[in-house]
C-alpha positions as CSV (number, residue, x, y, z in Angstrom):
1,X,-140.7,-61.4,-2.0
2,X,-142.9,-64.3,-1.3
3,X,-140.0,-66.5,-0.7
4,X,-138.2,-63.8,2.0
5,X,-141.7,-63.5,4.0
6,X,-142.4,-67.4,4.0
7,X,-138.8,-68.2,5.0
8,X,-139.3,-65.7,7.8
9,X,-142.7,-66.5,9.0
10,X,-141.4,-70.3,8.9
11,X,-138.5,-69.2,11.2
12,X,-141.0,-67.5,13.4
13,X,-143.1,-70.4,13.9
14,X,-139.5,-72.3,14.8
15,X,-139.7,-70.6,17.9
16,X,-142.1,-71.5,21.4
17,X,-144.6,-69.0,21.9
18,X,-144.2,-65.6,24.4
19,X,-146.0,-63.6,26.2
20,X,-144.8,-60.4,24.1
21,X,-147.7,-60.3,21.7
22,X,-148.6,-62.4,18.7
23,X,-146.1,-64.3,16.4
24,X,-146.6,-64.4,13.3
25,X,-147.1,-68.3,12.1
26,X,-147.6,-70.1,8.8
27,X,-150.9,-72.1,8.6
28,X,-151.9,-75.8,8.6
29,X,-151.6,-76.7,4.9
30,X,-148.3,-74.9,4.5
31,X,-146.8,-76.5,7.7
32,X,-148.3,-80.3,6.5
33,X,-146.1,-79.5,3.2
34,X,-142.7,-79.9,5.2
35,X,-143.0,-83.4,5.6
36,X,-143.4,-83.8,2.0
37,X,-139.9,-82.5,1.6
38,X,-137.5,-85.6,0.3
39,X,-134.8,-86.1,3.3
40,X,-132.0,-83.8,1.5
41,X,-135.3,-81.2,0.9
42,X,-136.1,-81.6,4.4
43,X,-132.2,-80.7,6.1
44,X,-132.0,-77.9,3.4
45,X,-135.2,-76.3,4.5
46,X,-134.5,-76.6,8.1
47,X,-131.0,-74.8,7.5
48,X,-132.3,-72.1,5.8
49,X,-135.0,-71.7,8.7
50,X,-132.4,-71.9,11.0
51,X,-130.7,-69.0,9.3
52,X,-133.7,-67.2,9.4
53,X,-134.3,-67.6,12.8
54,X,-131.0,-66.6,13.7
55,X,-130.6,-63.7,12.1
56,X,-133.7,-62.3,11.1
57,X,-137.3,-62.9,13.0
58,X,-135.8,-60.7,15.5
59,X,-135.8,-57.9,13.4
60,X,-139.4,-56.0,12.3
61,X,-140.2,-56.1,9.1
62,X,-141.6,-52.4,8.7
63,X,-139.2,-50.5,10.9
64,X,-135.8,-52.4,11.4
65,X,-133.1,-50.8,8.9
66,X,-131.7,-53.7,7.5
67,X,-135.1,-55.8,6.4
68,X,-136.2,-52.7,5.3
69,X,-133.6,-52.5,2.6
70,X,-133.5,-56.0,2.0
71,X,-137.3,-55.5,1.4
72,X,-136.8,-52.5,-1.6
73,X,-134.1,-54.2,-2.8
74,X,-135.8,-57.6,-3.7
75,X,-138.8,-55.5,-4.7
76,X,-136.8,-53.8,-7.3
77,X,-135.2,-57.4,-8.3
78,X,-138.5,-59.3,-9.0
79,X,-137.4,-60.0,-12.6
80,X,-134.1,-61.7,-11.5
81,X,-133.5,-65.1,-11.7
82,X,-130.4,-65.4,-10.1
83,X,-130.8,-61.8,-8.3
84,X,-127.3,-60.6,-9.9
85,X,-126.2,-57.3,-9.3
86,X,-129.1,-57.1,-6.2
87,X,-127.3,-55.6,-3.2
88,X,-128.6,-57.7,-0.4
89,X,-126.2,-59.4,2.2
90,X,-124.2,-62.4,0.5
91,X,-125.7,-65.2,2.5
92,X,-128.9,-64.0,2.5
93,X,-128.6,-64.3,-1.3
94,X,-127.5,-67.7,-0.9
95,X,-130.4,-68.8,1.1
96,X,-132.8,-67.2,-1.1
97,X,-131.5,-68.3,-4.4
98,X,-130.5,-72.1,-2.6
99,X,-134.6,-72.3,-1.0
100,X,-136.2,-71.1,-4.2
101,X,-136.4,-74.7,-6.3
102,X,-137.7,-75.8,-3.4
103,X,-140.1,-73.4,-2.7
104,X,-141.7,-73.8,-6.3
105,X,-141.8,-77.4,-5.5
106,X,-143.7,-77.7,-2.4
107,X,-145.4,-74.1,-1.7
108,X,-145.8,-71.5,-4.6
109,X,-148.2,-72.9,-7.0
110,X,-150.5,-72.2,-4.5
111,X,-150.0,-68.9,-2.8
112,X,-149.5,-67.7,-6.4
113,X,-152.6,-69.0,-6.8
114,X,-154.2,-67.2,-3.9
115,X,-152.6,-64.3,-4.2
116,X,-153.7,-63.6,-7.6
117,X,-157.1,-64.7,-6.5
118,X,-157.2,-62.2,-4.0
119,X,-156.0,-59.5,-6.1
120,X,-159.2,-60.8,-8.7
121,X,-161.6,-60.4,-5.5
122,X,-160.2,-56.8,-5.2
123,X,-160.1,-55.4,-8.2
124,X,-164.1,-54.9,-8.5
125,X,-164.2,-53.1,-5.1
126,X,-161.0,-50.8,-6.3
127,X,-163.1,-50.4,-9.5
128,X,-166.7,-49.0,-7.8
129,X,-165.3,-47.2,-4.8
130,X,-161.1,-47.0,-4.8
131,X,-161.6,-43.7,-6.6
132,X,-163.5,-41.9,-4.1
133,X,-161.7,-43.5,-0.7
134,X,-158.8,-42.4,-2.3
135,X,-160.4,-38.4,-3.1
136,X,-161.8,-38.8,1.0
137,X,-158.3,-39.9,2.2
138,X,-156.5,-36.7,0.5
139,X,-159.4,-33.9,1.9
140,X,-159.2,-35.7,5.2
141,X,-155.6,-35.7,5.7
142,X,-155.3,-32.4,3.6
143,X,-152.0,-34.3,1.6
144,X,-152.5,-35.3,-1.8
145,X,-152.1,-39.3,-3.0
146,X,-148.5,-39.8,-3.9
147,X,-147.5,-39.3,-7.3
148,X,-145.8,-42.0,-7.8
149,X,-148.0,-45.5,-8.3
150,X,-148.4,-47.5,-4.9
151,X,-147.1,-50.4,-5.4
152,X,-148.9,-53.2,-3.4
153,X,-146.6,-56.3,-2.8
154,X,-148.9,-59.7,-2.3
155,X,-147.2,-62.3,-0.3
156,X,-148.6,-65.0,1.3
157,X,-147.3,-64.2,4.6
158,X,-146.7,-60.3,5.4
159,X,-145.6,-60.2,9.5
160,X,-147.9,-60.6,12.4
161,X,-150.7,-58.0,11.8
162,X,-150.8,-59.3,7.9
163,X,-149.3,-55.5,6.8
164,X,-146.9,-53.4,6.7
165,X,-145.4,-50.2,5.1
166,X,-142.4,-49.1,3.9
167,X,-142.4,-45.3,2.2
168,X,-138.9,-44.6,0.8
169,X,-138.6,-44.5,-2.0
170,X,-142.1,-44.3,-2.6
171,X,-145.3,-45.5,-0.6
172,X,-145.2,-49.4,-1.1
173,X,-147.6,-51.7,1.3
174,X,-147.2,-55.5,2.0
175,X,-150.1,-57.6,2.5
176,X,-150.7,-60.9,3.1
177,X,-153.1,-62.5,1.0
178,X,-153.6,-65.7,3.6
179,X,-154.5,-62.9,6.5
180,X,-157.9,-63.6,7.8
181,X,-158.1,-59.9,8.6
182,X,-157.1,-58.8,4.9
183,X,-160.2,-60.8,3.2
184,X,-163.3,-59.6,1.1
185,X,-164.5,-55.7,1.9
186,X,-161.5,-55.7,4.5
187,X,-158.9,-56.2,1.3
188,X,-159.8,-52.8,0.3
189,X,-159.9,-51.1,3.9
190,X,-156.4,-52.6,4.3
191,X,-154.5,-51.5,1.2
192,X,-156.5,-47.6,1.8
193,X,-155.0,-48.0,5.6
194,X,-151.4,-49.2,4.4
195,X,-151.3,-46.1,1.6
196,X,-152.2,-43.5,4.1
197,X,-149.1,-44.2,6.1
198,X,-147.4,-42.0,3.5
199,X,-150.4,-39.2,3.8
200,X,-149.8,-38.5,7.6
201,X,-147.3,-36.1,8.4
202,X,-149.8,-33.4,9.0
203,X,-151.8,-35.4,11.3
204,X,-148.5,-36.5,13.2
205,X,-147.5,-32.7,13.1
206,X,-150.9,-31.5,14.4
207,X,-151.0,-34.2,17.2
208,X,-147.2,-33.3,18.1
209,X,-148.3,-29.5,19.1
210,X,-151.9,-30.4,20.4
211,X,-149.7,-32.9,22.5
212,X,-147.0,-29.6,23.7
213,X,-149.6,-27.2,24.7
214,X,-150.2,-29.7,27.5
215,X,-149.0,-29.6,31.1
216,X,-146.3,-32.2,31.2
217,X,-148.3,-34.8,33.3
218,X,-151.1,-34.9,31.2
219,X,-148.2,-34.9,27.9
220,X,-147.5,-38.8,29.0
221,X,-151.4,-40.2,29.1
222,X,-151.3,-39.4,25.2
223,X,-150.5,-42.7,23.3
224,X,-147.3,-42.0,21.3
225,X,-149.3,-44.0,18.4
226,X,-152.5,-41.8,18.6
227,X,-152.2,-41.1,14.8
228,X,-151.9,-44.5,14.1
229,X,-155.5,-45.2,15.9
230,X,-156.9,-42.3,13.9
231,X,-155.6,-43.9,11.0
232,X,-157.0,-46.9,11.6
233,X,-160.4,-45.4,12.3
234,X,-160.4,-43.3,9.0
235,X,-159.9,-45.9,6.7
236,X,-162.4,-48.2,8.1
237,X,-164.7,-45.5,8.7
238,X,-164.4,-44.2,5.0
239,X,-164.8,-47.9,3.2
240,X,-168.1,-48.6,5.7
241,X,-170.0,-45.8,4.3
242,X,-169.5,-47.7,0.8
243,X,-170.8,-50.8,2.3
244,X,-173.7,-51.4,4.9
245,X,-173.3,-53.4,7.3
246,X,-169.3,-52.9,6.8
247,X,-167.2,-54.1,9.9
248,X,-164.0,-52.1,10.1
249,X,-160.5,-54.4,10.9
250,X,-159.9,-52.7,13.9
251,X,-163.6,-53.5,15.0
252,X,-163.2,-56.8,13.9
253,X,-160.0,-57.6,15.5
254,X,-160.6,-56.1,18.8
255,X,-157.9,-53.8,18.1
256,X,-159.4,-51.3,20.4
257,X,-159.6,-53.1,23.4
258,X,-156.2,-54.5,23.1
259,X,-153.7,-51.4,21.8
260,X,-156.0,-48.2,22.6
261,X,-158.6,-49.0,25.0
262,X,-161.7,-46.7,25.8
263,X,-161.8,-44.1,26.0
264,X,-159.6,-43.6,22.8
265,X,-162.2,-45.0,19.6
266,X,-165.1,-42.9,21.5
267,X,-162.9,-39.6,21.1
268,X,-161.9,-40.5,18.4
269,X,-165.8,-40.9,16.8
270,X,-166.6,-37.5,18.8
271,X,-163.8,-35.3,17.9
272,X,-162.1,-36.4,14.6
273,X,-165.4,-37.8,12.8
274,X,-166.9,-34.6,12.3
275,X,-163.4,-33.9,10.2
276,X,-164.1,-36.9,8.2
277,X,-167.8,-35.4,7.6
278,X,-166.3,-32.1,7.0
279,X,-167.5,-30.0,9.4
280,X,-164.9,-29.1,11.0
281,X,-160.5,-28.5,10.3
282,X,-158.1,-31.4,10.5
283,X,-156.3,-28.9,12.7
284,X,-159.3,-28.4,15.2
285,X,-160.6,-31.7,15.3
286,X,-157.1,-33.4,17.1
287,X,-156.8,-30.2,19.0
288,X,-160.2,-31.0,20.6
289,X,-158.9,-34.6,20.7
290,X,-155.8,-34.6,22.1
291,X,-157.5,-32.2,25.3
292,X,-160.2,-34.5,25.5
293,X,-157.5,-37.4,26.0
294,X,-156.1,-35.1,28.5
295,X,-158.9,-34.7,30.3
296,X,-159.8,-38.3,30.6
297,X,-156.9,-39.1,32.8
């Protein structure tokens, strides 16, 4: 898993920067390592980049159909050596299993290394508070935690936003360990926000008939990704009344002003906060949200 994500944030990197958002990009100490490569290392690596960046960077991680399966199925193969019998394109199998000696060589030791350290750094805060996030999560979204374990997959590099998802077969987040967005309190925020992508269908469903009881103008000035921003909001809402002082990510990362500016996160504090407090219905709070949306426009 660590291998796939570093091969494809390498790729990324290949590439000039655009105008269509961030990129995701490997840092300093990782990209200095190349030119430790031995001259038959160093035309290896670049072809397997190259094959990366041909066929794959285009593709998102979280949602694209193919490195989503690619994703379970190297998850389910993480005690292969030789990744026999995993049912993952033939060539991709190549790469992987060709880039891997090098890849211990150069890189792993030490995002093994920080992986596990970040996992260390976590565990306390899972140990004092995981328990009741987790309890706040299911009365908020009215959806209990999953039954089966969520399996959290540390990489060094995850894709731009250091995170991602996948839910079939069962709720398993990606994080980057090397993020600066995923570090200290935020570590725990992060893994809550991942899980709760499997605990939203309500909130989608409610949000989908607040959204049709609206004229159809006033239908199009509702961000498609509204539930997302409520997610976002919940779970760095829920871990700051652990910790004083707490800075949620999407405070941190001026997430706000860049994918739901105002008057979105003020709505969103007025109308679904008193939810999270439990005064009032999941049901009634993004009714009241989605017309105050409405209304705004």
């Amino acid at each position: 898993m660590n291998l796939h994500h570093f091969i494809y944030a390498a790729a990324s990197s290949s590439q000039p920067p655009t105008n269509k958002g961030p990129t995701l990009r490997i840092n300093q100490p990782d990209a200095e390592a190349i030119k430790r490569l031995s001259p038959s290392e160093q035309a290896a690596w670049q072809h397997f980049v190259a094959y990366y960046a041909a066929n794959y960077i285009q593709r998102d991680l979280g949602f694209d159909d193919l490195m989503y399966d690619i994703k379970i199925k190297l998850e389910s193969a993480e005690a292969s050596p030789d990744l026999n019998g995993t049912d993952i394109p033939v060539e991709l199998k190549s790469i992987l299993l060709e880039a891997a000696p090098i890849y211990r060589k150069y890189w792993w030791p030490r995002h093994d290394a920080r992986n596990k350290r970040w996992v260390a750094q976590l565990r306390p805060l899972l140990s004092k508070n995981g328990l009741r996030v987790r309890q706040s999560l299911e009365i908020v979204y009215s959806t209990a935690w999953p039954t089966q374990p969520v399996r959290v997959e540390t990489v060094a590099y995850a894709n731009w936003a250091g995170a991602y998802t996948t839910l079939c077969p069962a709720t398993q987040p990606t994080i980057s360990t090397t993020h600066i967005g995923n570090q200290g309190t935020a570590a725990l925020e992060m893994i809550f926000h991942e899980s709760s992508h499997g605990m939203v269908d309500k909130l989608q469903d409610a949000i989908k008939q607040a959204v049709s009881t609206l004229p159809s103008d006033k239908q199009k000035v509702i961000p498609g990704t509204l539930w997302h921003a409520v997610l976002f909001y919940t779970a760095g809402e829920l871990v700051a009344q652990h910790y004083r002082g707490y800075k949620p990510y999407a405070d941190q990362a001026a997430l706000w002003a860049r994918a739901w500016p105002e008057p979105v996160r003020s709505l969103i504090v007025r109308d679904w906060k008193p939810h999270i407090q439990g005064s009032t219905t999941l049901n009634s709070a993004v009714t009241a949200l989605v017309r105050d949306l409405a209304s705004s426009h």
